[in-house]
C-alpha positions in Angstrom: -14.6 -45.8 -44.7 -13.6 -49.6 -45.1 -11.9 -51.2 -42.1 -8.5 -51.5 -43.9 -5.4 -52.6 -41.8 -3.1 -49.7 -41.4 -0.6 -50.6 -44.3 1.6 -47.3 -45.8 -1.1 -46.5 -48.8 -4.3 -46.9 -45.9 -1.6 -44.4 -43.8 -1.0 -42.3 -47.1 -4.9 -42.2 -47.5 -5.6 -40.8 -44.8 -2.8 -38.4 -44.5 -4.2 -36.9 -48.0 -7.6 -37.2 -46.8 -6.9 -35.2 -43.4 -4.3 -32.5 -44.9 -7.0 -31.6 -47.9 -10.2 -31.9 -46.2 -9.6 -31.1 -42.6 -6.6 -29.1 -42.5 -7.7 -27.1 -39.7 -8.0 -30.3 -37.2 -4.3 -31.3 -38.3 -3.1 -28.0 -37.0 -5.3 -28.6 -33.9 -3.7 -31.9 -33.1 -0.3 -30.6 -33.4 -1.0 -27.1 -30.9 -3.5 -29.3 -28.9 -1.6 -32.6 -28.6 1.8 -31.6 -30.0 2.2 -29.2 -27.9 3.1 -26.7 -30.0 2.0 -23.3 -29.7 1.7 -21.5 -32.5 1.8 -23.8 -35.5 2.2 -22.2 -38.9 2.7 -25.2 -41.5 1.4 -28.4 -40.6 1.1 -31.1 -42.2 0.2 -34.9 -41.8 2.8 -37.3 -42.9 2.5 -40.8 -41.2 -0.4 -42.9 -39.1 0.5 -46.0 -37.6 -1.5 -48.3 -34.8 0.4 -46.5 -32.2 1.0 -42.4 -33.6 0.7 -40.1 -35.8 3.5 -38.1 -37.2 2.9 -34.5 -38.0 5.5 -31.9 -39.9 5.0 -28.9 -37.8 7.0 -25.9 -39.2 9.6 -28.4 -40.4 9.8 -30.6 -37.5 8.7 -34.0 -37.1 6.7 -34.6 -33.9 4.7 -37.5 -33.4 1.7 -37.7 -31.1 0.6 -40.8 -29.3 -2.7 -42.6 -29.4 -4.4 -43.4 -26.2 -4.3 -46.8 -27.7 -2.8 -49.0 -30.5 -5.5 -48.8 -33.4 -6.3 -51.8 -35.1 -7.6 -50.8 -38.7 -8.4 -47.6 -40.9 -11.9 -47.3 -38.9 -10.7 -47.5 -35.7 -7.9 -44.4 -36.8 -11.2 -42.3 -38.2 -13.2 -42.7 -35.0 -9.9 -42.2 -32.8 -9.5 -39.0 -34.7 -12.4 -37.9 -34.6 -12.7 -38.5 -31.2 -9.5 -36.7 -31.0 -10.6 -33.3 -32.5 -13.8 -33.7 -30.2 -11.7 -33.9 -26.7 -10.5 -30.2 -27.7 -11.1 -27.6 -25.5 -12.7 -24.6 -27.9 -11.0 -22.2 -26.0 -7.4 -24.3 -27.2 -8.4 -23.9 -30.7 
């Protein structure tokens, strides 16, 4: 992935990327970090340096990064990081 600043097409790109490849890690984000407990439909809709914004069974709910991101490889490795800070047993 290039280091793109996080303009609305980088943000749409990813969203696309995540909600069709890695659906499962969207729906983690939203029980894990969302709070949410039982999440049927989730989906993906924003990223910006400071949050993503998830559609979780119709509602918007946006999640916080632990710090503002600076370009479309620092949102992949934050993600990923992300997903890795999971508990399994939260999954």
């Amino acid at each position: 992935m290039s280091s793109d600043p996080l303009t609305a097409d980088v943000s749409a790109r990813i969203c696309r990327h995540m909600n069709n490849d890695h659906a499962e890690a969207v729906i983690n984000y939203a029980h894990y970090y969302g709070g949410v407990s039982d999440p049927k439909t989730v989906q993906m809709i924003a990223i910006d340096p400071d949050v993503m914004e998830l559609e979780v069974d119709g509602k918007l709910i946006k999640i916080s990064f632990d710090h503002t991101l600076t370009d479309s490889e620092d949102a992949h490795r934050t993600l990923v990081a992300m997903l890795k800070s999971i508990p399994k047993s939260s999954c």
